[in-house]
N, C-alpha and C positions, 0 to 999 in steps of 0.2 A: 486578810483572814476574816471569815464572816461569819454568823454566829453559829456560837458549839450546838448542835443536834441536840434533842432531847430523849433519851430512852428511858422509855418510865419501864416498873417494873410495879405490878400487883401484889400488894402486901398484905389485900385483904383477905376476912377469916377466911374463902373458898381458895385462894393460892396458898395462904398458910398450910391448910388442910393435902393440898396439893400435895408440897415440898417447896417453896418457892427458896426457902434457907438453905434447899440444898443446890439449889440453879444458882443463886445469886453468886457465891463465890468461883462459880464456874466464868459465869458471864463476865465478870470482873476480869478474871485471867485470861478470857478470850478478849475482851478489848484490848489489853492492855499488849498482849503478844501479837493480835492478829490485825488490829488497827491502831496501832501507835499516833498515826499522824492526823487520825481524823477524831474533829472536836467534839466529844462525848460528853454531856452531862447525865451518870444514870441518877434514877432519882426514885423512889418510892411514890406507888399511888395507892390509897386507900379502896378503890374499884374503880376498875374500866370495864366494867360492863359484862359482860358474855362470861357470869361465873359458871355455868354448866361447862366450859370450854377448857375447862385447865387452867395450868397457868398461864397471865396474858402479859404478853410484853405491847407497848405501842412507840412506835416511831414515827413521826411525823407523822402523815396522814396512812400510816398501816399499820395494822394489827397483828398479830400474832399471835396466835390459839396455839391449845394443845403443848404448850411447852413442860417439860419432865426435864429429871436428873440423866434420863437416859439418849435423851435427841436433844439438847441444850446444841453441844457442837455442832449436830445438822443441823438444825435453824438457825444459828448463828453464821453457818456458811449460805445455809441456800435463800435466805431471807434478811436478815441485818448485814453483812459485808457488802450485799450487792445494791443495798440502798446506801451505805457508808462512801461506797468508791463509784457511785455514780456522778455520771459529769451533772455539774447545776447548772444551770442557765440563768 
């Protein structure tokens, strides 16, 4: 087993502003139903950057703009599962 992944999640005042409180327990319930077996640490950041962009999630070396209450589950399908269940090398 190697080490758990890190999904930070933007906590600062521009994703506040956002909604990020209302992604956060969405995201929570999508790891938890949709990747059960892959090692997730999420973790609050105070900015990553691109606050004109929404709110941002980062995963390893990708980012993630424009996230909302309303497309949380598409970018969790079309952008975090597909890094989650990728083969490593």
């Amino acid at each position: 087993m190697g080490q758990p992944e890190t999904l930070y999640v933007c906590m600062g005042s521009a994703c506040h502003q956002y909604g990020v409180y209302d992604v956060l327990p969405v995201l929570q319930r999508l790891l938890a139903e949709r990747a059960p077996d892959s090692q997730v640490a999420l973790k609050g950041a105070f900015c990553l950057g691109p606050c004109m962009d929404g709110i941002i999630l980062k995963l390893g070396d990708v980012t993630i703009v424009h996230v909302n209450a309303k497309n949380i589950e598409q970018k969790f399908e079309d952008e975090i599962l597909p890094y989650l269940t990728r083969e490593k090398n």
